[in-house]
C-alpha positions in Angstrom: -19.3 9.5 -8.3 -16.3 11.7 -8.2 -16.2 14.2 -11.5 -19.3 13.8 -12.6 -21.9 16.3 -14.4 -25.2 16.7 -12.3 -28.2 18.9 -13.4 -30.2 20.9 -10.8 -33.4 22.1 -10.6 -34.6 24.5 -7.9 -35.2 27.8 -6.8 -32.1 30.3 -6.4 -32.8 33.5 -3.8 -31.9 35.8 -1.9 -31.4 34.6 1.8 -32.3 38.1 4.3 -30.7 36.0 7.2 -27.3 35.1 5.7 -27.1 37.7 3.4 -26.1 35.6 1.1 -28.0 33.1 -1.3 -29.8 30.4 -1.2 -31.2 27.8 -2.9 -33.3 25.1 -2.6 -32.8 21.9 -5.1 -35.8 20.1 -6.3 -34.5 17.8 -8.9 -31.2 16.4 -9.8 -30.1 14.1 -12.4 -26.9 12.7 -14.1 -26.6 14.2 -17.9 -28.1 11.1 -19.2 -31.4 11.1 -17.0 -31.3 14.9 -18.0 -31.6 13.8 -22.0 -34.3 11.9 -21.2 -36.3 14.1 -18.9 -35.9 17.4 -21.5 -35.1 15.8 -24.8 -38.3 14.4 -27.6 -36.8 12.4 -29.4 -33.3 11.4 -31.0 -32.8 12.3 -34.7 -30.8 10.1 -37.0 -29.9 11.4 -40.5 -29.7 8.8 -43.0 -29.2 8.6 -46.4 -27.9 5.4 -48.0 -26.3 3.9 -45.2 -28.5 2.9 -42.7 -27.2 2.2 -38.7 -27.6 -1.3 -36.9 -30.6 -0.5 -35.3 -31.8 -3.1 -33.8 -28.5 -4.1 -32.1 -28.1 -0.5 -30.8 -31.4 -0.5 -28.9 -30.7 -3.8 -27.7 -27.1 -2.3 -26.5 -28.3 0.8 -24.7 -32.0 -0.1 -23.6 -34.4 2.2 -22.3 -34.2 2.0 -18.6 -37.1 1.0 -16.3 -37.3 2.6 -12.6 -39.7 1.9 -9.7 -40.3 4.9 -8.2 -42.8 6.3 -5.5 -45.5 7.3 -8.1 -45.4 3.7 -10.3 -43.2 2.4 -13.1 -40.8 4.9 -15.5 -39.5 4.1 -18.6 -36.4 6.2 -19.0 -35.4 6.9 -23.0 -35.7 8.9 -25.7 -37.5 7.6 -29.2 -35.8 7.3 -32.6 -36.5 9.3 -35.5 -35.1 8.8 -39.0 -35.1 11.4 -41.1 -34.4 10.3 -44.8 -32.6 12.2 -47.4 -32.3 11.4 -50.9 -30.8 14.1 -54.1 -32.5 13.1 -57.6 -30.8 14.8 -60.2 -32.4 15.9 -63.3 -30.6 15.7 -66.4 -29.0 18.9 -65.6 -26.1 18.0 -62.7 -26.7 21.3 -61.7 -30.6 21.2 -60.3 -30.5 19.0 -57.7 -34.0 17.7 -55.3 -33.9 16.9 -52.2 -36.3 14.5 -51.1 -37.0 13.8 -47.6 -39.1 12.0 -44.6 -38.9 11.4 -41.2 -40.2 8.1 -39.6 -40.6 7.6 -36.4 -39.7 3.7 -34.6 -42.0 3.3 -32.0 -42.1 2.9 -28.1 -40.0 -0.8 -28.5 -36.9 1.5 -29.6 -36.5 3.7 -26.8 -32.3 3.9 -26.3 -31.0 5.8 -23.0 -28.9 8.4 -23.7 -25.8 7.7 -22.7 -22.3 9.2 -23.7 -21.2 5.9 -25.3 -24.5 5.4 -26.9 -24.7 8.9 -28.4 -21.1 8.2 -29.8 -21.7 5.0 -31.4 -25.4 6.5 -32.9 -22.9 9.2 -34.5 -20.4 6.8 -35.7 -22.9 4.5 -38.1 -25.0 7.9 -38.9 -23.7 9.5 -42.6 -21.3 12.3 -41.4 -22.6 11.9 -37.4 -25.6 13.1 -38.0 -27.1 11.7 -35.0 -28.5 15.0 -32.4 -31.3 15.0 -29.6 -34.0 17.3 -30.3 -35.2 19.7 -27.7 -38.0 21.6 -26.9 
């Protein structure tokens, strides 16, 4: 596709022939398969509102590829983290209260743009980031 982001993976050096550089690409993916491959998992920040889950991993699926070494399941897992304040009787001392909970290998999203914006738009404030390693 015309204008479109591509990650590269290789080795950049030196060419003593040229004089110039060269280098020798061993991976390349679009920014979505890129999430995927480097990202662990994609954390949603909720706190009273909760997102339509199940309709967004049934909108943006994980994505299965045949490739030369067997079957690949290409997503990223869900984690919720929960956040809750409890205030005392003071409304100054405020607790904060949180878990995370991870959904399991049956809600695996790809990454896409439009996924990632819509995972933002039901999350409290956006809060909706892949984490890295």
């Amino acid at each position: 596709k015309d204008d479109e982001l591509v990650i590269l993976q290789g080795v950049f050096r030196a060419d003593r022939f040229t004089g110039g550089y060269r280098l020798n690409v061993t991976q390349v993916w679009d920014l979505a398969t890129a999430r995927c491959h480097f990202g662990k998992y994609l954390n949603i920040q909720v706190n009273q509102n909760m997102p339509d889950i199940q309709r967004l991993v049934k909108e943006f699926p994980a994505i299965t590829e045949s490739t030369e070494h067997g079957t690949i399941q290409r997503g990223l897992p869900i984690r919720l983290s929960l956040v809750s304040e409890l205030k005392k009787t003071n409304p100054d001392a405020v607790y904060e209260v949180s878990a995370t909970y991870e959904l399991g290998d049956k809600a695996l999203f790809y990454p896409s743009d439009a996924a990632l914006a819509i995972w933002s738009a039901q999350t409290q404030m956006g809060q909706a980031n892949i984490v890295y390693d």
